[in-house]
PyMOL Python script that loads the backbone (N, CA, C, O; Angstrom):
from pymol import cmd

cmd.read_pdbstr("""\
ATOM      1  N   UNK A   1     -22.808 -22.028  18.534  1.00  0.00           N
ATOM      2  CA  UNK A   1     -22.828 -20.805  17.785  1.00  0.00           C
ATOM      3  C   UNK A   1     -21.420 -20.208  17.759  1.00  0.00           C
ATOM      4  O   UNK A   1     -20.801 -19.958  18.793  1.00  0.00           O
ATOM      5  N   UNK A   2     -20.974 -20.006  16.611  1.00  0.00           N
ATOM      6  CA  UNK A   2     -19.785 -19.004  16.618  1.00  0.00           C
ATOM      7  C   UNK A   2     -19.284 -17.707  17.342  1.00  0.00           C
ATOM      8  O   UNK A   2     -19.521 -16.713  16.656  1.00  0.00           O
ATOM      9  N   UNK A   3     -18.998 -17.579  17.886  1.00  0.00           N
ATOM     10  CA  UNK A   3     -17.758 -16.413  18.421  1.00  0.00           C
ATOM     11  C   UNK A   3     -17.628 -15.480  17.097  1.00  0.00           C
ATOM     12  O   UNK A   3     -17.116 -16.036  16.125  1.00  0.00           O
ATOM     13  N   UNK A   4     -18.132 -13.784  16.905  1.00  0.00           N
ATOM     14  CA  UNK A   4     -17.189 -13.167  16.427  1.00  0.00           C
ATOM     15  C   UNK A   4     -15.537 -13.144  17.169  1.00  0.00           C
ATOM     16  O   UNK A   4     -15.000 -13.456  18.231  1.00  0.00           O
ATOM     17  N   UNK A   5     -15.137 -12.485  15.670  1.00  0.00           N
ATOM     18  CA  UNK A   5     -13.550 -12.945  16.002  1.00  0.00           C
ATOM     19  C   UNK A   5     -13.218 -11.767  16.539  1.00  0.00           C
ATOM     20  O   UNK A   5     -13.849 -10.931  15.893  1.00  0.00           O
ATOM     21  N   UNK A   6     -12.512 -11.174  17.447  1.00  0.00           N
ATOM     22  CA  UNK A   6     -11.987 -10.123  18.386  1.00  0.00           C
ATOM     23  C   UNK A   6     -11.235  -8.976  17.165  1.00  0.00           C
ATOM     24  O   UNK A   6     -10.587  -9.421  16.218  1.00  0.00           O
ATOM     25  N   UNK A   7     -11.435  -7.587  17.365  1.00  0.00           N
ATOM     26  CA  UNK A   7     -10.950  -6.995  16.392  1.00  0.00           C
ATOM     27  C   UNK A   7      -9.377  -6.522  16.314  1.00  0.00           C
ATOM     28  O   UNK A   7      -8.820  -5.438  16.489  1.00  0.00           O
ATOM     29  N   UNK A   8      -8.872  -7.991  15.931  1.00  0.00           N
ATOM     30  CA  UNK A   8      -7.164  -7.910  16.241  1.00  0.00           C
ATOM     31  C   UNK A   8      -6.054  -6.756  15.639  1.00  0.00           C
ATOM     32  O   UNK A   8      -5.072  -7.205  15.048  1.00  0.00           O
ATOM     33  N   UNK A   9      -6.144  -5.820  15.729  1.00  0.00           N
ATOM     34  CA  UNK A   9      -5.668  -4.737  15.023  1.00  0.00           C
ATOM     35  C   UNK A   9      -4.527  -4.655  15.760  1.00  0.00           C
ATOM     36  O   UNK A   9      -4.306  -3.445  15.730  1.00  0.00           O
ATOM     37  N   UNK A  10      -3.254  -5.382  16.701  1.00  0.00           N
ATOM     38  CA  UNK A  10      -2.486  -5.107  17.200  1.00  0.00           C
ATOM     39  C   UNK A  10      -1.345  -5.399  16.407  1.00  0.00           C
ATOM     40  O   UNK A  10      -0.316  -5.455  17.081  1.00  0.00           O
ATOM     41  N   UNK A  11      -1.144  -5.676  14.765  1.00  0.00           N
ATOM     42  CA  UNK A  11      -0.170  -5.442  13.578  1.00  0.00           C
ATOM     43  C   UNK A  11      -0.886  -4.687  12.727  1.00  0.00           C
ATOM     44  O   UNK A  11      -0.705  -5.143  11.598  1.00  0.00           O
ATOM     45  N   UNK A  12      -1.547  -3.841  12.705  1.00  0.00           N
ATOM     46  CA  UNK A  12      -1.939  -2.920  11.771  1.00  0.00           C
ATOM     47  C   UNK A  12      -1.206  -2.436  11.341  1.00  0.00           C
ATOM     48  O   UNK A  12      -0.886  -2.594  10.163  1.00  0.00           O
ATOM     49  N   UNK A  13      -0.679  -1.687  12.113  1.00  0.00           N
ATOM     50  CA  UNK A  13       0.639  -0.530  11.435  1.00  0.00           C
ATOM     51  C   UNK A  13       1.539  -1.561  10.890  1.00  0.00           C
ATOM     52  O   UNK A  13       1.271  -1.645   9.691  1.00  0.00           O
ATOM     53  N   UNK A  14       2.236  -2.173  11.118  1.00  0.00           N
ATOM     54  CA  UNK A  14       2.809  -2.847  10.832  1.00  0.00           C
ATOM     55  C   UNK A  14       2.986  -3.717   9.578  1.00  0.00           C
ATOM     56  O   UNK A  14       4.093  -4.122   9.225  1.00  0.00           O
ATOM     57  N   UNK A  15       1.668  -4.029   8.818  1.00  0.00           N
ATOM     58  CA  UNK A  15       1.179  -4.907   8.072  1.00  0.00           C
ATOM     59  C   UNK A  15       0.824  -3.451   7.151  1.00  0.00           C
ATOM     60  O   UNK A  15       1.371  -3.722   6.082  1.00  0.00           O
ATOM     61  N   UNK A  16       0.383  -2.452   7.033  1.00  0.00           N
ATOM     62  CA  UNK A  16       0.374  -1.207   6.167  1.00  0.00           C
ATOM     63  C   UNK A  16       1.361  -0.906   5.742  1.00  0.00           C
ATOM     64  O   UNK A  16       1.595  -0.849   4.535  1.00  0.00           O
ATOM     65  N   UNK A  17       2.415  -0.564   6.927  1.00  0.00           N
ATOM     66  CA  UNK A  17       4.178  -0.446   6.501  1.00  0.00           C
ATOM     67  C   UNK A  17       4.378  -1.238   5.448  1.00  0.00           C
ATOM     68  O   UNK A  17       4.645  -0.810   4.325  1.00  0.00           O
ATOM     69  N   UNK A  18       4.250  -2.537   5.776  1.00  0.00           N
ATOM     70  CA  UNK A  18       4.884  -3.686   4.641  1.00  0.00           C
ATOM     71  C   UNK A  18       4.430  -3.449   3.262  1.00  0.00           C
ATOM     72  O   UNK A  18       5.008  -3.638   2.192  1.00  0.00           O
ATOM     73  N   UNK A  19       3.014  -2.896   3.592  1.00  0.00           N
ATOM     74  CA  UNK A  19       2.134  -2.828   2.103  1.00  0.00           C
ATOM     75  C   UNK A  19       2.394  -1.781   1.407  1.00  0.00           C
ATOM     76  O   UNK A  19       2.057  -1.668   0.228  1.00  0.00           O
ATOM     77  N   UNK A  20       3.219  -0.631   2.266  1.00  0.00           N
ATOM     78  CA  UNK A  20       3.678   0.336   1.464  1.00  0.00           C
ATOM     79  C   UNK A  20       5.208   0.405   0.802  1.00  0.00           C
ATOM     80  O   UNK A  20       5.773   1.130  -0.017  1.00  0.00           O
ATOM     81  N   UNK A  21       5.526  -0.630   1.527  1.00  0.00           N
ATOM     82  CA  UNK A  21       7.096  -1.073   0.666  1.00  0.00           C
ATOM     83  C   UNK A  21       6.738  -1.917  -0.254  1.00  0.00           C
ATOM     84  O   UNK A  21       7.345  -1.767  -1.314  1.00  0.00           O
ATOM     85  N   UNK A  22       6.050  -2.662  -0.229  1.00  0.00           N
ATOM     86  CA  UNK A  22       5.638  -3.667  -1.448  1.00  0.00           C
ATOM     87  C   UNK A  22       4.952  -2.802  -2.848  1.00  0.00           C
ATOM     88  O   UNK A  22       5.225  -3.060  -4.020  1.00  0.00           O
ATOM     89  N   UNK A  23       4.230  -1.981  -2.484  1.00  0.00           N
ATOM     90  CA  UNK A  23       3.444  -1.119  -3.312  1.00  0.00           C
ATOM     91  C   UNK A  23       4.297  -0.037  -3.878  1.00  0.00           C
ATOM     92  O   UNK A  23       4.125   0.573  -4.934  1.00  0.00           O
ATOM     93  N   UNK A  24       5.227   0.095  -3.014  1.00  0.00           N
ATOM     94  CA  UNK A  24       6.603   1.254  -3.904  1.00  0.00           C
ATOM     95  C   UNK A  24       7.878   0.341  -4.765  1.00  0.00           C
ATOM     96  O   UNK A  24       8.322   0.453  -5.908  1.00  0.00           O
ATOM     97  N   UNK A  25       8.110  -0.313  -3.965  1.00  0.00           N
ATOM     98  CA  UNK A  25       8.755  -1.719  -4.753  1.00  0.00           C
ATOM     99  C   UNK A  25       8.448  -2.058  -6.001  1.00  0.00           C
ATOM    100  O   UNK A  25       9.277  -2.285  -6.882  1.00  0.00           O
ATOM    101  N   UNK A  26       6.984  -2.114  -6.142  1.00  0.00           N
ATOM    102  CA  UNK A  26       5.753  -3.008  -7.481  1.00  0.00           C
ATOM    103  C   UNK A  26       5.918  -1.289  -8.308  1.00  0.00           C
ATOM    104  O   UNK A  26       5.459  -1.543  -9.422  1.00  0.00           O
ATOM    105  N   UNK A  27       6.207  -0.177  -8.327  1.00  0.00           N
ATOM    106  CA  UNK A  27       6.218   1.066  -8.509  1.00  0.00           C
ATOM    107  C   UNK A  27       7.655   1.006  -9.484  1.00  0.00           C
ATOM    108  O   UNK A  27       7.515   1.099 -10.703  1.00  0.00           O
ATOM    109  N   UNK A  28       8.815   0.871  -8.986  1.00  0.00           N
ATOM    110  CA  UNK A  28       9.999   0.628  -9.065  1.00  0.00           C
ATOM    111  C   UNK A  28       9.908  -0.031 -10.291  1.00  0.00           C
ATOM    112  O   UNK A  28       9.965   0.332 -11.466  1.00  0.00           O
ATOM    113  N   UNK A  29       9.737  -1.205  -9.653  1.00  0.00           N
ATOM    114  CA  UNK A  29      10.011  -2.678 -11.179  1.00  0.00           C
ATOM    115  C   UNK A  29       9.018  -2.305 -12.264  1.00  0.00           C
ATOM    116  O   UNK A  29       9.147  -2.655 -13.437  1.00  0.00           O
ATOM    117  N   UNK A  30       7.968  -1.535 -11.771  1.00  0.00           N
ATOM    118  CA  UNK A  30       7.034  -0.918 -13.477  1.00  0.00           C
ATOM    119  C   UNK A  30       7.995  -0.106 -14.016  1.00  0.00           C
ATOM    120  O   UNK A  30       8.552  -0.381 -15.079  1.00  0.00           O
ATOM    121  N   UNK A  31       8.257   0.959 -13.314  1.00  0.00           N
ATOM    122  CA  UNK A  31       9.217   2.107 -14.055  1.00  0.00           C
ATOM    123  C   UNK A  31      10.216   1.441 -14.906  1.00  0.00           C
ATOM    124  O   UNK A  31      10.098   1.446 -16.131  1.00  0.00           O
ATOM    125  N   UNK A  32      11.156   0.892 -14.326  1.00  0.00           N
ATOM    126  CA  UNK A  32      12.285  -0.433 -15.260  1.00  0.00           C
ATOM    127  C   UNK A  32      11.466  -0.987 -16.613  1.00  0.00           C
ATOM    128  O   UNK A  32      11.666  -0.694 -17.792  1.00  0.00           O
ATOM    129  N   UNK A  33      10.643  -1.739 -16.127  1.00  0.00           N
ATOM    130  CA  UNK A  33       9.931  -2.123 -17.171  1.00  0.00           C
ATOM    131  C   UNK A  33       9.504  -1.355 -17.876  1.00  0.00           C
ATOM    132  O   UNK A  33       9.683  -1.689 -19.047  1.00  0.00           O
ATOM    133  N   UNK A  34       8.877  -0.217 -17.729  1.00  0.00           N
ATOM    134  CA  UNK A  34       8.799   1.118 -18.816  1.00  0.00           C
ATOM    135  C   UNK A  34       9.571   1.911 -19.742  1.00  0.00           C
ATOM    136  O   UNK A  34       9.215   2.782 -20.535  1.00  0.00           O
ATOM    137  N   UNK A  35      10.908   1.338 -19.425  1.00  0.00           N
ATOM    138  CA  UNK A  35      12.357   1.856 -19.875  1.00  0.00           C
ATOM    139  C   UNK A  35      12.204   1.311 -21.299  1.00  0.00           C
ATOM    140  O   UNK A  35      12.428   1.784 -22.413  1.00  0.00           O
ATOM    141  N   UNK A  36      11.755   0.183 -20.866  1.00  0.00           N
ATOM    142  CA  UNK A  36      12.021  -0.999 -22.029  1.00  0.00           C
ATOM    143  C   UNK A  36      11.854  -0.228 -23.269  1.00  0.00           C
ATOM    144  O   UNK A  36      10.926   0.581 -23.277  1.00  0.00           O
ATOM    145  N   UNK A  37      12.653  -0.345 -24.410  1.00  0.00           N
ATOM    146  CA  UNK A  37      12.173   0.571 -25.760  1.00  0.00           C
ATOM    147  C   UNK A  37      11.481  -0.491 -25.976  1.00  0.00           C
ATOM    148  O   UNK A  37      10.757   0.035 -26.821  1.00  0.00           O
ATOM    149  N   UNK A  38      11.151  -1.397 -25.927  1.00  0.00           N
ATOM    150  CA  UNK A  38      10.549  -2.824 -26.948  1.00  0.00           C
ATOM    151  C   UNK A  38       8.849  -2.267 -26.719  1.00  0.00           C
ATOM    152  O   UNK A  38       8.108  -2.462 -27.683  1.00  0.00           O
ATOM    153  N   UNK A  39       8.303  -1.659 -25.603  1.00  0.00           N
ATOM    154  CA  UNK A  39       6.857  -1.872 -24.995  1.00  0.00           C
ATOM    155  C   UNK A  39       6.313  -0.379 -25.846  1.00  0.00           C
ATOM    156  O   UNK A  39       6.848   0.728 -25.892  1.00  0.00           O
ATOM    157  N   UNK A  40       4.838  -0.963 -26.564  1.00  0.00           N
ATOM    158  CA  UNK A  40       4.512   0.243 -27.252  1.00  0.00           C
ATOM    159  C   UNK A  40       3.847   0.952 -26.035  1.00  0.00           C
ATOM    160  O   UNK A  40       3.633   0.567 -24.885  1.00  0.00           O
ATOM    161  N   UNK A  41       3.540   2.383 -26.831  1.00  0.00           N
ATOM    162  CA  UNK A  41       3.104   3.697 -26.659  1.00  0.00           C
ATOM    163  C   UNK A  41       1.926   3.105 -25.462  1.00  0.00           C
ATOM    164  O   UNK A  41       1.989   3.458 -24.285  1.00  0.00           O
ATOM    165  N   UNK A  42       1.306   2.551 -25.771  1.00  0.00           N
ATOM    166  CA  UNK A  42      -0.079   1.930 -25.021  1.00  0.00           C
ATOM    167  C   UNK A  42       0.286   0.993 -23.894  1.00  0.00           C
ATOM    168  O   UNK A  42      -0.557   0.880 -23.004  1.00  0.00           O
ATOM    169  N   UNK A  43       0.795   0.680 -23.846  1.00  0.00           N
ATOM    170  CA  UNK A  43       1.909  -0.210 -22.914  1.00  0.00           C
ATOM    171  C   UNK A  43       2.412   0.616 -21.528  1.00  0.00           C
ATOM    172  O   UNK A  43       2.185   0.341 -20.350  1.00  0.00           O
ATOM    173  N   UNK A  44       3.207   1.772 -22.134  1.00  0.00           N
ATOM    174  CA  UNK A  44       3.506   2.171 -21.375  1.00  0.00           C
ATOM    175  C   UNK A  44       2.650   3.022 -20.677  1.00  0.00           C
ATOM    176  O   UNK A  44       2.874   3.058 -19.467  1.00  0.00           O
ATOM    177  N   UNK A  45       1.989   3.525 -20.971  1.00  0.00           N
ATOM    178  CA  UNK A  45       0.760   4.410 -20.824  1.00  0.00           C
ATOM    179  C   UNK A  45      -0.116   3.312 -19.816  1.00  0.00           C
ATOM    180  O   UNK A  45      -0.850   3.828 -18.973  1.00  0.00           O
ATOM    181  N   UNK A  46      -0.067   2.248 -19.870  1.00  0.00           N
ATOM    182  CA  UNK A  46      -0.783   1.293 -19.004  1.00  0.00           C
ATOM    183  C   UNK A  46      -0.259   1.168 -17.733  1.00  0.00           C
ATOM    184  O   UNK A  46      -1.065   1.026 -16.813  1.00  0.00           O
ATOM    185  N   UNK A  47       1.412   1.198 -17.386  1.00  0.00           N
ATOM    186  CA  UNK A  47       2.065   1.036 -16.878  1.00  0.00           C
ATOM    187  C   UNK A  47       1.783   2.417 -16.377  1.00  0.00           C
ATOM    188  O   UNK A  47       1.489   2.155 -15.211  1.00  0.00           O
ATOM    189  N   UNK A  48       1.703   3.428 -16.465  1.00  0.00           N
ATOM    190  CA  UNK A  48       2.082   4.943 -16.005  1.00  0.00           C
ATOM    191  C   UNK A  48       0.547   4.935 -15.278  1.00  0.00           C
ATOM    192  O   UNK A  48       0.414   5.405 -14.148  1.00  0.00           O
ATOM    193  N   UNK A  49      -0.630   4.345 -16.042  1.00  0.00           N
ATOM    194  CA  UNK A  49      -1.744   4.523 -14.801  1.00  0.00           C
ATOM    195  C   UNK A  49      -1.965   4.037 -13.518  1.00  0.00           C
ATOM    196  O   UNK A  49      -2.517   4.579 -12.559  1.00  0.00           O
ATOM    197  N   UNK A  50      -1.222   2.432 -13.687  1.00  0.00           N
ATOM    198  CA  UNK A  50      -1.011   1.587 -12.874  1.00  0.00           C
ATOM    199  C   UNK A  50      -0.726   2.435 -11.958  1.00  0.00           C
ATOM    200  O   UNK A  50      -1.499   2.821 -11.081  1.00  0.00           O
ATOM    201  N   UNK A  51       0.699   2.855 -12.159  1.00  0.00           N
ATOM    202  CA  UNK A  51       1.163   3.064 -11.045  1.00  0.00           C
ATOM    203  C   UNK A  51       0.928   4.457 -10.256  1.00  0.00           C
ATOM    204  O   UNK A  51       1.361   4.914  -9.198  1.00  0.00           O
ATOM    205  N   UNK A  52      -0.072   4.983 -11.385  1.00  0.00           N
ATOM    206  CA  UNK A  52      -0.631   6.062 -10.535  1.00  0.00           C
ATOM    207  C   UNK A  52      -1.828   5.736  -9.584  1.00  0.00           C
ATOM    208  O   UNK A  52      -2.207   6.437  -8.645  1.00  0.00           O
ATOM    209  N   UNK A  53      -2.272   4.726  -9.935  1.00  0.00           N
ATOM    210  CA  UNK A  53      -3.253   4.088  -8.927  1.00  0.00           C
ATOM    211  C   UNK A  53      -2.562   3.281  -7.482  1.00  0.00           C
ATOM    212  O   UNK A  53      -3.155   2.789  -6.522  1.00  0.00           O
ATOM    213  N   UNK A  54      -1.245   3.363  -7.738  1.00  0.00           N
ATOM    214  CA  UNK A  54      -0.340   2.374  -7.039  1.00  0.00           C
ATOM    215  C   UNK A  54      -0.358   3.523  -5.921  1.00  0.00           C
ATOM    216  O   UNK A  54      -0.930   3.139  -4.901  1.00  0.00           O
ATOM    217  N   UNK A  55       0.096   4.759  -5.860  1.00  0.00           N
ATOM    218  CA  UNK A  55       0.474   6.011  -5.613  1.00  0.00           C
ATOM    219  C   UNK A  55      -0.546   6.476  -4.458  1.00  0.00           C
ATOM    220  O   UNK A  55      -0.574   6.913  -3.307  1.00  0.00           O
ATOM    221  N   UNK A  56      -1.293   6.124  -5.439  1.00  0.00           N
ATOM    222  CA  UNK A  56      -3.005   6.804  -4.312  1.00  0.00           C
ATOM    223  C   UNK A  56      -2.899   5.744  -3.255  1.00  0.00           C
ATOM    224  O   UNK A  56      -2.857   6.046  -2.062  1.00  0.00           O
ATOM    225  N   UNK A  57      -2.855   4.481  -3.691  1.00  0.00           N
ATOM    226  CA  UNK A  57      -2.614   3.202  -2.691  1.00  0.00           C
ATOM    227  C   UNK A  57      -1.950   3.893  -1.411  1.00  0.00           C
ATOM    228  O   UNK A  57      -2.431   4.043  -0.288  1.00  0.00           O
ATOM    229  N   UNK A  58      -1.040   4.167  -1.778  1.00  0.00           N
ATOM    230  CA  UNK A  58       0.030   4.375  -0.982  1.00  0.00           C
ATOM    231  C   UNK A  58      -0.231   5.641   0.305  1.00  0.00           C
ATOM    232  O   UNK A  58       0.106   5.603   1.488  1.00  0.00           O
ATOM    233  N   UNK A  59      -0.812   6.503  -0.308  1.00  0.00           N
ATOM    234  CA  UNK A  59      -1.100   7.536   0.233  1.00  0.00           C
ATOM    235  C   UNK A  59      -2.579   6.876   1.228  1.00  0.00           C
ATOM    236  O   UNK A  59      -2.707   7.419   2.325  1.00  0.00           O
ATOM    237  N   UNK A  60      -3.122   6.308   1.044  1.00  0.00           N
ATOM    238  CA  UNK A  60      -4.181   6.089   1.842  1.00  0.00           C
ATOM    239  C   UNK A  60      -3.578   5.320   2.627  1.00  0.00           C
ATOM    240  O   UNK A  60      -3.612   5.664   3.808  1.00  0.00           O
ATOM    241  N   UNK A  61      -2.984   4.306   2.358  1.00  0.00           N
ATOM    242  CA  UNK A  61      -2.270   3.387   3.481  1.00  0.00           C
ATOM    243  C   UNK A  61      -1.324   3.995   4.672  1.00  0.00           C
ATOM    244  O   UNK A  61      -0.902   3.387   5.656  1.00  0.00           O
ATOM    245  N   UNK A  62      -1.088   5.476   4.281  1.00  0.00           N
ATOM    246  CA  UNK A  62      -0.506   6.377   4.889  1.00  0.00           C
ATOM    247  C   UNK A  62      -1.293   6.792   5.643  1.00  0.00           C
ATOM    248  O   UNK A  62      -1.021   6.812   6.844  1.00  0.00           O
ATOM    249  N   UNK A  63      -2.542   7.260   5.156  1.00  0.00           N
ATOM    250  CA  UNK A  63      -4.042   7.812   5.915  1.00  0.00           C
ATOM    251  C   UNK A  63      -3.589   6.771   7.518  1.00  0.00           C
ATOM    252  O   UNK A  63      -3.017   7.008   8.582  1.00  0.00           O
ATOM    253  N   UNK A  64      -4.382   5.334   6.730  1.00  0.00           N
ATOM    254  CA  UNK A  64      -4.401   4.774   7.787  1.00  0.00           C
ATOM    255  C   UNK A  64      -3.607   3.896   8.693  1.00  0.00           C
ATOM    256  O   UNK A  64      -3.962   3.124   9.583  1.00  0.00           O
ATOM    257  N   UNK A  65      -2.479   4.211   8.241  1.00  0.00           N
ATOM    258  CA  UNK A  65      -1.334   4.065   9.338  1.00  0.00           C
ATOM    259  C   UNK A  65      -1.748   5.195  10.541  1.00  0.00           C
ATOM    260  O   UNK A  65      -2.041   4.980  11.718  1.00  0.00           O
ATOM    261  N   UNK A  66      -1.673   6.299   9.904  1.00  0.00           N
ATOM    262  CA  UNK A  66      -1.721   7.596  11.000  1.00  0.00           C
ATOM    263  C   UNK A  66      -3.325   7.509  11.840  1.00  0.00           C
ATOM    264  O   UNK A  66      -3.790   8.345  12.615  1.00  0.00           O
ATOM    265  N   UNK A  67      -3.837   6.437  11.464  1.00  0.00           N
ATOM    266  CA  UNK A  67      -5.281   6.629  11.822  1.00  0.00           C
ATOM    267  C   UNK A  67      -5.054   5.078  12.876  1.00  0.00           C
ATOM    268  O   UNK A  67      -5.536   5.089  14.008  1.00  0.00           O
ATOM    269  N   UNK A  68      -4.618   4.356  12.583  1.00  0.00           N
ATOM    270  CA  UNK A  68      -4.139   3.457  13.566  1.00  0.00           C
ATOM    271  C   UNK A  68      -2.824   3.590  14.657  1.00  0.00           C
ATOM    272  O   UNK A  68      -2.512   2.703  15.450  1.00  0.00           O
ATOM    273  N   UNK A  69      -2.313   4.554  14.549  1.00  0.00           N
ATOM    274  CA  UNK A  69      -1.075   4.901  15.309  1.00  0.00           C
ATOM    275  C   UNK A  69      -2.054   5.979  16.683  1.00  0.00           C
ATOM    276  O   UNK A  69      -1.951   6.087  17.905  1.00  0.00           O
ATOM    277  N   UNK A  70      -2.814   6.499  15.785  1.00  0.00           N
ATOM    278  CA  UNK A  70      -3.664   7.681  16.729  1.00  0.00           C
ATOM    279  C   UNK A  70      -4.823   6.477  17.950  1.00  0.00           C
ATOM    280  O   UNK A  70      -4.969   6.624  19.164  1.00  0.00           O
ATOM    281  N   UNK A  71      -5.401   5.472  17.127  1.00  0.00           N
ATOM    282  CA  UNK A  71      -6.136   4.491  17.982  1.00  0.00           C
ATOM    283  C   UNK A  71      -5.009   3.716  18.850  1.00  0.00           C
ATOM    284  O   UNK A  71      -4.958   3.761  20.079  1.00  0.00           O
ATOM    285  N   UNK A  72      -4.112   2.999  18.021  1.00  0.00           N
ATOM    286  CA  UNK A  72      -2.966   2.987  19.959  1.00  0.00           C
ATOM    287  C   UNK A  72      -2.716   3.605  20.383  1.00  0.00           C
ATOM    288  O   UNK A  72      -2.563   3.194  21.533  1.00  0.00           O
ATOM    289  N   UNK A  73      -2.453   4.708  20.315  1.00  0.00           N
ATOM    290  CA  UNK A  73      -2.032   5.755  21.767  1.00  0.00           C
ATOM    291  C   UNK A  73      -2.978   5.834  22.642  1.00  0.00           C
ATOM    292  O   UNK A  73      -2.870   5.844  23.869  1.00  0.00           O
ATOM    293  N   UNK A  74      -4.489   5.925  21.605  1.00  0.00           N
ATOM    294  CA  UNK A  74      -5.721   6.444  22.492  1.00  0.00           C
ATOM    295  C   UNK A  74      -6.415   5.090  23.388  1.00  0.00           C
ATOM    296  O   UNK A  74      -7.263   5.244  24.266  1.00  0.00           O
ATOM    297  N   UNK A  75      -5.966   4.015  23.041  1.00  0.00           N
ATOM    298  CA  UNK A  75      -6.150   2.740  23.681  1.00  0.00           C
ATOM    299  C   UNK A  75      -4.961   2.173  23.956  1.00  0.00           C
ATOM    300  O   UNK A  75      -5.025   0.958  23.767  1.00  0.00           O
ATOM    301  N   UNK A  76      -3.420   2.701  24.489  1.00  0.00           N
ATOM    302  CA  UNK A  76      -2.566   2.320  25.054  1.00  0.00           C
ATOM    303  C   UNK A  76      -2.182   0.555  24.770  1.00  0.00           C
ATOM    304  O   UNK A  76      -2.031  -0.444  25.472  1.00  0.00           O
ATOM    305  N   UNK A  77      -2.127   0.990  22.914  1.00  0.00           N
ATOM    306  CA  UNK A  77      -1.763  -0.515  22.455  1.00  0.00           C
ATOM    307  C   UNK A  77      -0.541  -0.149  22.167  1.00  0.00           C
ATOM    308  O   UNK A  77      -0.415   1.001  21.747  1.00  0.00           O
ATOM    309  N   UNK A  78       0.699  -1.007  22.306  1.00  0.00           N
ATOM    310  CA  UNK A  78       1.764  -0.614  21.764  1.00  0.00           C
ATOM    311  C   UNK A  78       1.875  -2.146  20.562  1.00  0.00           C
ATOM    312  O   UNK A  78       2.810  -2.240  19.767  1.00  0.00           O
TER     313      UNK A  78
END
""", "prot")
cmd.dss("prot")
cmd.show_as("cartoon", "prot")
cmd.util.cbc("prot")
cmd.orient("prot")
């Protein structure tokens, strides 16, 4: 019988961090790409929701950074 797998959360923070540079990064290169005069009205407008959904991303990944930073202290994970 299988073993559940142990709940390895000791790169959490760590692996959120990354996802929030990647997710502001992917933010970045839309905006550029939005510059573009070539991309119609609808285009860009696609691009501007994106990355407002990108945004919220970001902010929750923030949530739970601070929500995993609070569980190592309180379980003396560094």
């Amino acid at each position: 019988m299988n073993k559940p797998n142990r709940d390895d959360r000791s790169n959490n923070v760590e692996r959120l961090e990354q996802m929030v540079q990647n997710t502001e990064q992917n933010i970045s290169e839309a905006n550029q790409t939005a510059a573009n005069t070539e991309l119609t009205a609808s285009q860009k407008e696609q691009i501007k929701e994106k990355n407002q959904h990108r945004q919220e991303s970001i902010e929750q990944f923030q949530n739970e950074i601070q929500e995993e930073k609070a569980y190592r202290e309180g379980n003396d994970l560094q």
